[in-house]
Each structure stands twice: as structure tokens, then as C-alpha cells.
C-alpha positions in Angstrom: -2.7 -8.3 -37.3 -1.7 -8.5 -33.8 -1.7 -5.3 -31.5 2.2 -5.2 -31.7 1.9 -5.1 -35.5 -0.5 -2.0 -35.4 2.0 -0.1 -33.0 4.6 -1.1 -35.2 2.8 0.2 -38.7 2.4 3.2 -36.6 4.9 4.4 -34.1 4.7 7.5 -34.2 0.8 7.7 -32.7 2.6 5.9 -29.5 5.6 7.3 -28.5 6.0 10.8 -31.1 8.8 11.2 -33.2 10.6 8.2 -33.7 13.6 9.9 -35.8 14.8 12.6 -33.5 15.4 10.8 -30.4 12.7 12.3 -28.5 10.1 8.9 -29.2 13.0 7.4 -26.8 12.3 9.3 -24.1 8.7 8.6 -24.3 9.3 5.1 -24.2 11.7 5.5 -20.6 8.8 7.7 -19.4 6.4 5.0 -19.6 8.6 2.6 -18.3 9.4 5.0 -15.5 6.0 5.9 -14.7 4.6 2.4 -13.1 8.1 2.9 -10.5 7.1 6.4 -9.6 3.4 4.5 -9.2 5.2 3.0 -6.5 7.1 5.2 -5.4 3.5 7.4 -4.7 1.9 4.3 -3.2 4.6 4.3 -0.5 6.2 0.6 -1.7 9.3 1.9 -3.6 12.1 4.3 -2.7 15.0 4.1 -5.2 14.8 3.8 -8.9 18.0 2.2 -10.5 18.5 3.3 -14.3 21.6 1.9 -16.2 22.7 2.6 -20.0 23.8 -0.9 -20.8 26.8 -1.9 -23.2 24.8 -2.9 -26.1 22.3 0.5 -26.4 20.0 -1.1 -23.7 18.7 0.8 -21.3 17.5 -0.9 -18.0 15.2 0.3 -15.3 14.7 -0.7 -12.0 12.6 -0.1 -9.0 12.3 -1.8 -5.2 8.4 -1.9 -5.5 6.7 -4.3 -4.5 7.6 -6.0 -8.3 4.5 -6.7 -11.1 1.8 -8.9 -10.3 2.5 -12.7 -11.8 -1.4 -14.0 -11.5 -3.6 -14.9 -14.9 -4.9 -12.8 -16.6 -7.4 -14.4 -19.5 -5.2 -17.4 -19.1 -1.8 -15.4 -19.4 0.4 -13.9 -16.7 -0.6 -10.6 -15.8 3.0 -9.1 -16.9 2.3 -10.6 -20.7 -0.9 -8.8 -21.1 0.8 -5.5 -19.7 3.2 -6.0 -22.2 1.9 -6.9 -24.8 -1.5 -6.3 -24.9 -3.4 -2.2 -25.1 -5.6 -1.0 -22.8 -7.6 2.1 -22.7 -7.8 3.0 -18.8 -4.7 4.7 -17.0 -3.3 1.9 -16.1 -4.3 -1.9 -16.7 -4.8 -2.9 -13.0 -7.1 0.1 -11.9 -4.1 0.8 -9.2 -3.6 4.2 -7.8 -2.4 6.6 -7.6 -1.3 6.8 -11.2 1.0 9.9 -12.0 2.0 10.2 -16.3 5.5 10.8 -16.4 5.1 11.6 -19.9 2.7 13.5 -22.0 1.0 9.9 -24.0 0.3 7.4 -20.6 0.4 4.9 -23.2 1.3 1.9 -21.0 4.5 -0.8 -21.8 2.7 -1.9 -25.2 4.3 0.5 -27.3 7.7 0.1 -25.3 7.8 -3.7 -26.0 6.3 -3.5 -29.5 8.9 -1.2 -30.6 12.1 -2.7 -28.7 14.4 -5.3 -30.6 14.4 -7.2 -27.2 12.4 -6.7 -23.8 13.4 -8.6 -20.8 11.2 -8.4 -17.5 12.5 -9.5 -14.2 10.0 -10.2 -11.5 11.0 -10.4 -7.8 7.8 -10.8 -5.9 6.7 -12.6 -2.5 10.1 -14.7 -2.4 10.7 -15.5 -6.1 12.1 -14.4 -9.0 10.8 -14.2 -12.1 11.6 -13.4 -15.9 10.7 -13.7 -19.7 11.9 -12.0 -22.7 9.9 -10.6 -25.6 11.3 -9.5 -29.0 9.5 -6.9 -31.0 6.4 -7.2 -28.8 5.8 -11.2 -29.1 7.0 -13.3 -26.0 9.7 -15.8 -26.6 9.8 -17.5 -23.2 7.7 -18.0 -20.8 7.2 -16.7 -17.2 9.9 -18.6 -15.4 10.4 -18.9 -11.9 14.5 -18.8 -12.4 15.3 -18.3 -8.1 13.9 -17.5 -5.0 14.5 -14.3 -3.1 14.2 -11.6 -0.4 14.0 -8.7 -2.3 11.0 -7.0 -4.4 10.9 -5.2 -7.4 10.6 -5.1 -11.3 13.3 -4.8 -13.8 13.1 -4.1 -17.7 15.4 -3.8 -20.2 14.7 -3.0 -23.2 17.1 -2.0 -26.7 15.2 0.1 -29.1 14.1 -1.5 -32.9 17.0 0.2 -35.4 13.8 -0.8 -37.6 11.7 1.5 -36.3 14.2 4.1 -34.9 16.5 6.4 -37.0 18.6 7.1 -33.4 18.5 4.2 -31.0 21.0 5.7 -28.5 19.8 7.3 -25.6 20.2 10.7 -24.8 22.1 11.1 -21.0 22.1 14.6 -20.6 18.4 14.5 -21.5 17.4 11.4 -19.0 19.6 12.9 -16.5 17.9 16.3 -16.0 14.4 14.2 -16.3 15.4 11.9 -13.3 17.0 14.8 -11.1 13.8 16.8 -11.7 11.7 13.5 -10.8 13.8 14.0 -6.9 13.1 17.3 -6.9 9.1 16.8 -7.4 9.0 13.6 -5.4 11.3 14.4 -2.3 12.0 10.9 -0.4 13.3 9.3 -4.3 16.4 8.5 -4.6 17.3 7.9 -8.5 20.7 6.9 -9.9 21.8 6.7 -12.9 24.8 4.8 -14.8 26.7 5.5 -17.8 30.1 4.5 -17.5 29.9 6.8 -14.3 27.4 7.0 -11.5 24.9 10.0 -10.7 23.2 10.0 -7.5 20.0 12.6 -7.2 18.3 12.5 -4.0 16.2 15.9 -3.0 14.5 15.4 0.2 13.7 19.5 0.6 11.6 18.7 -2.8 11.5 22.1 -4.8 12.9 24.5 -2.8 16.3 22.7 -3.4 15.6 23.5 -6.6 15.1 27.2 -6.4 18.2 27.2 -4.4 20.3 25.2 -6.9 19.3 27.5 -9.6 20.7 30.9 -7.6 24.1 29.1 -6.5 24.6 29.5 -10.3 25.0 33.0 -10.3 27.9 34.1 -7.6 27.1 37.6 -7.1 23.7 36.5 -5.5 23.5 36.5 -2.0 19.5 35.1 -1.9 17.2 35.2 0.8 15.8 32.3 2.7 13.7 30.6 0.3 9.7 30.6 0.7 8.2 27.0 0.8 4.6 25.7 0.5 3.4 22.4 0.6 -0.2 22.0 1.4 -3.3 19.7 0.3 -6.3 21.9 -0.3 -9.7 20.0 -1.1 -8.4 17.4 -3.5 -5.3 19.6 -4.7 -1.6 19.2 -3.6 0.5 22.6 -3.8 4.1 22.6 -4.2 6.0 25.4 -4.6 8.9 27.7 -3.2 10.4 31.1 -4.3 13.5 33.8 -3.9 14.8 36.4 -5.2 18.8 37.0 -6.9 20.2 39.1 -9.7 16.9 41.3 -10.5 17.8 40.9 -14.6 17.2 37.0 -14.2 13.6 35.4 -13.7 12.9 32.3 -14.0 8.7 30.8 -13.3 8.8 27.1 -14.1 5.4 25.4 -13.5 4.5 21.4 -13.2 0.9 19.5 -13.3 1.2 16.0 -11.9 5.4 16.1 -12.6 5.1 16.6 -16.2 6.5 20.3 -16.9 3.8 22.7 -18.2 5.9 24.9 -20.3 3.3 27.6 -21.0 2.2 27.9 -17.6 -1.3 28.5 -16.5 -3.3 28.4 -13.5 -0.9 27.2 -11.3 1.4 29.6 -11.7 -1.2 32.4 -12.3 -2.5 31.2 -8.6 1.2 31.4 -7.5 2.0 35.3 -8.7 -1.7 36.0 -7.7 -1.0 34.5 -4.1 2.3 36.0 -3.2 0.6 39.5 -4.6 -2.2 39.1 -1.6 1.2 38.1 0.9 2.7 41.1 0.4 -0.7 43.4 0.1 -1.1 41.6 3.9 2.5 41.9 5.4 2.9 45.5 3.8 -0.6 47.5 3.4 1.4 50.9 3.6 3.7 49.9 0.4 0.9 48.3 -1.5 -2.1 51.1 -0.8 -3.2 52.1 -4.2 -1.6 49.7 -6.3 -2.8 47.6 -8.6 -1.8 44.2 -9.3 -0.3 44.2 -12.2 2.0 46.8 -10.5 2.6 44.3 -7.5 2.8 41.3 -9.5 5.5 43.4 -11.3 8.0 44.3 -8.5 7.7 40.8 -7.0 9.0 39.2 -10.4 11.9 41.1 -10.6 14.8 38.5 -10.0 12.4 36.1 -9.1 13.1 32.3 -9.6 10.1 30.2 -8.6 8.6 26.5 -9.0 5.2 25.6 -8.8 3.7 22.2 -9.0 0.4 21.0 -8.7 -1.2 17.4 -8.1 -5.1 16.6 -8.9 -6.9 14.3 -10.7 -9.2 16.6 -13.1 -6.4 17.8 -15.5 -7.4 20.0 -18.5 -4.9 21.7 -20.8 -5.1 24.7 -22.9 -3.4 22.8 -26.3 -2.8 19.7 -27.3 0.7 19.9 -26.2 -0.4 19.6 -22.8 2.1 22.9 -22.4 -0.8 25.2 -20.4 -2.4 23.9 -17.7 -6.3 25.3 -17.7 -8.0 23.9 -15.0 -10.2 26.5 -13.4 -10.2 26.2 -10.2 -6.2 25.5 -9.5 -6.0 29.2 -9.5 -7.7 29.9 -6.4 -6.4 27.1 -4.6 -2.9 27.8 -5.3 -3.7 31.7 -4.5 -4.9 30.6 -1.4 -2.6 28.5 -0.3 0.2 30.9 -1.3 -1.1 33.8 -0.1 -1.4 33.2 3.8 2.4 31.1 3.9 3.8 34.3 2.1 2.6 36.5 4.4 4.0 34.8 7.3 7.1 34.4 5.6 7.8 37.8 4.2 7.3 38.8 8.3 10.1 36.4 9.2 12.2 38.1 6.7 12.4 41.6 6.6 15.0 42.8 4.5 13.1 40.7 1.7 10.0 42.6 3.2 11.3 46.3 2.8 13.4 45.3 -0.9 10.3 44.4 -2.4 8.4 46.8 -0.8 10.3 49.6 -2.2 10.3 47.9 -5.7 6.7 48.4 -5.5 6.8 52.4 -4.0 8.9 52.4 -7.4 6.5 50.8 -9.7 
């Protein structure tokens, strides 16, 4: 039995559920995740994702395109495609970012897909070959020479395997903007009949703002924003304040959302607590956190998202991020940018200082 075979026996240990839609998704995060490797790496800046006509779906980056050399005696796209590996990513490149919560490489994707087809542009030529349910049908052709870089697959999910083969738009699109929001310089579009452009260059705190222009009665502050490396850990993450019956804390490890929290966004509440202790002693005197933390989350909509390479989760979900140490880092980083920035803005400074007189 062939390795194709055992993914196929067993789909659901690749991808998750193959009968609610959601084992799609899995599949374009894994196809998505070796563009946003790119992306990271500095060679890529605009992913291309098209529903096709017939159920396909068809993504496409401006990277520097897959590597054509031998691998074992087969072209290095074959093995990546048809053949499982146990590190993060069969080349050893980095840096390496899951997009989803498996990271189980393009094996599954081609294994489960009625048809695959790769296309190769890479230092002035063109390349393709097609696979069908994880065995390749053609080779690796040379079809054309050309100027431009990237890769290209295409892939239609197995109606053997899958109980929904169509893809979900709503559900891509909101996983593609938030992908421009987390990785400000990508510009994503997607087609489906129409054509959505996402491009976020602020990062996350266009997101914070987006989610306040919702409400109409909210006149928001400028919004707080942090991005700083600290040790080996990148901190992103920006705040304000709107409608004090709304709150919203939404949290990210590496770009994959982290829906139960944890010690990011305990380092982020924990942070903006010191800011405020620091830029309004008076207010805070006395007080204990919980108080603090309290006042400051009234109408607060935040985002926090942290980068590092020694993940660990509090469930197998992946839902609650545990890793000690993010806490402090986050706190730290937090907590000196807040306090600079609640000085700059002091009708922020005296509202929350009198939520926490109140508290």
C-alpha cells in the first residue's frame, strides 16, 4: 500500500472532518502555508486564490516557485506531493509558520484531491505535472520559458472521500483577510465570480479599528500599537476602547487563532495594567489588579499575536496557548508602549482612570 492509499483509508487523521466541510479548509491551509513561507522569507508578496468553474480551487503565490531538483531520483515537487514526511517542512526551509492546526504537508492535499495540478515557474521556466488521487500521471514538463516566479496548485476535492466538496467563501474569505491583517505587506485576493482585494499594511491595529467602525455611536480613541521582538519572541498587538457593553480579546500564536486564550493575552491585560499603574499612580494607589484589569476591559476590543518557535498548548485543540514565558514578555513589552501612549492621550487617560476610582 502506497502512502496515498494510507491517507486515503484514513482521512480523517490528515485533514479532520471530512463530512462537514471543515477537512476542506485544512487542506487550503496547507496549501496556503508554504506561500506565507514565502511571504515570511521576504520572496513573495501577493497570494492569488480563485474558486474555479468545476469546484477547483487554485492557489497562487509570486515566490520564488518550488524547487525542481532530484530528490531519490524524483523531482523534488513529486516527493512533496506525494510522499510524508515527519519534519515541518520537507526541505528544512525557514521560517515555517502552520496556517493550520495539522502542518501536515501537500501529501494529504494530493492524496485526497480527484485531480492536483502543480505549475512551476522558476529561474526562467515553466513547469507542470498533474496527479490524480495522490499518484502522478505526467511527468515534470518543462511546457515554456518565463520571467516570472511562483507556484501554482489546483486542486478539486475526491467526492469519494468528501461528503461536501464545495468550498466555503465566506469561510476562506475571513481566513485570507485575517492572514493581511497578521502579515501586514500581503496582499491576498480572492475570486468567486467577483473579486476581493485584502491588503492591511497597519497589520492589527486596522483590525481593531475595523471592528469599532461597526458600531456608529462609537467615537474611539487613537488606537494603541505594539510591535516589538523581545529575545526570540515577536509581539503584535493593538487596543481601544468603544461602546463599554462590547469587549472583544482575540488572541493568535504564529497566525493560527488561539480561541481560549492564554499567555499572550494574559501578558497583554497584565501589561496594559502596569501602563496605566505607571501613567496614573494617583488613580491606581491601592488597587488591585483584578480591579485594574477590570476597568480597562470595559469596552475594550484588543488583538494580540505572538510569534516563537517553542509553542505549547493547553489542549489538544491547540485553542490555549501555555507557553510560560510569553507572559512576561508580552507584559513587558506592553507595559512601557502603554504608558507612553496613554500620556499622548489624555482623555483615554482620565476615562479609564475614573473607571478604576469606580471599581
Amino acid at each position: 500500500m502506497n502512502e496515498a492509499e494510507v491517507v486515503r483509508r484514513r482521512p480523517g487523521m490528515y485533514v479532520g472532518d471530512f463530512r462537514d466541510g471543515s477537512g476542506l479548509d485544512h487542506m487550503v491551509s496547507e496549501v496556503l502555508a508554504d506561500a506565507v513561507d514565502e511571504f515570511l522569507a521576504g520572496r513573495c508578496s501577493r497570494i492569488e486564490v480563485t474558486l474555479e468553474a468545476d469546484g477547483a480551487i487554485t492557489i497562487e503565490d509570486d515566490g520564488r516557485g518550488m524547487r525542481t531538483d532530484l530528490v531519490n531520483g524524483r523531482p523534488f515537487p513529486e516527493t512533496a506531493l506525494t510522499t510524508r514526511h515527519d519534519a515541518p517542512t520537507l526541505d528544512g526551509h525557514a521560517p515555517h509558520e502552520h496556517v493550520g492546526l495539522r502542518g501536515v504537508g501537500l501529501l494529504p492535499v494530493c492524496a485526497l484531491s480527484t485531480y492536483l495540478t502543480l505549475d512551476v515557474r522558476r529561474e526562467g521556466s515553466h513547469f507542470r505535472q498533474r496527479f490524480e488521487r495522490g499518484q502522478a500521471v505526467s511527468a515534470l514538463d518543462r511546457i515554456a520559458a518565463t520571467r516570472r516566479t511562483g507556484t501554482r496548485i489546483t486542486f478539486l476535492p475526491d467526492s469519494e472521500i468528501f461528503s461536501l466538496t464545495s468550498f466555503d467563501t465566506g469561510v476562506i474569505g475571513r481566513r485570507l483577510e485575517e492572514l493581511t491583517y497578521l502579515l501586514p505587506g500581503l496582499e491576498v485576493t480572492l475570486q468567486d465570480h467577483r473579486q476581493l482585494h485584502f491588503h492591511h499594511p497597519r497589520g492589527v491595529a486596522a483590525w481593531v479599528d475595523a471592528q469599532l467602525r461597526v458600531d456608529p455611536n462609537v467615537t474611539p480613541s487613537r488606537t494603541f500599537e505594539v510591535q516589538e521582538q523581545l529575545e526570540d519572541i515577536r509581539v503584535e498587538a493593538a487596543a481601544s476602547w468603544g461602546n463599554q457593553w462590547h469587549h472583544a480579546l482575540e488572541s493568535f500564536a504564529n497566525i493560527n487563532r488561539t480561541t481560549a486564550g492564554g499567555t499572550h493575552d494574559r501578558g497583554l491585560l497584565l501589561g496594559m495594567v502596569a501602563g496605566l499603574r505607571s501613567a496614573a499612580p494617583e488613580a491606581c494607589r491601592r488597587k488591585r489588579t483584578a480591579k485594574i484589569e477590570a476597568a480597562l476591559s470595559s469596552g475594550l476590543v484588543a488583538i494580540v499575536c505572538v510569534r516563537l518557535d517553542d509553542l505549547e498548548f493547553g489542549d489538544p485543540t491547540r485553542s490555549r496557548l501555555a507557553t510560560p514565558r510569553v507572559r512576561d514578555i508580552v507584559k513587558k513589552v506592553v507595559a512601557k508602549s502603554f504608558d507612553v501612549y496613554l500620556r499622548q492621550e489624555p482623555e483615554l487617560l482620565r476615562r479609564l482612570a475614573e473607571a478604576v476610582t469606580k471599581v
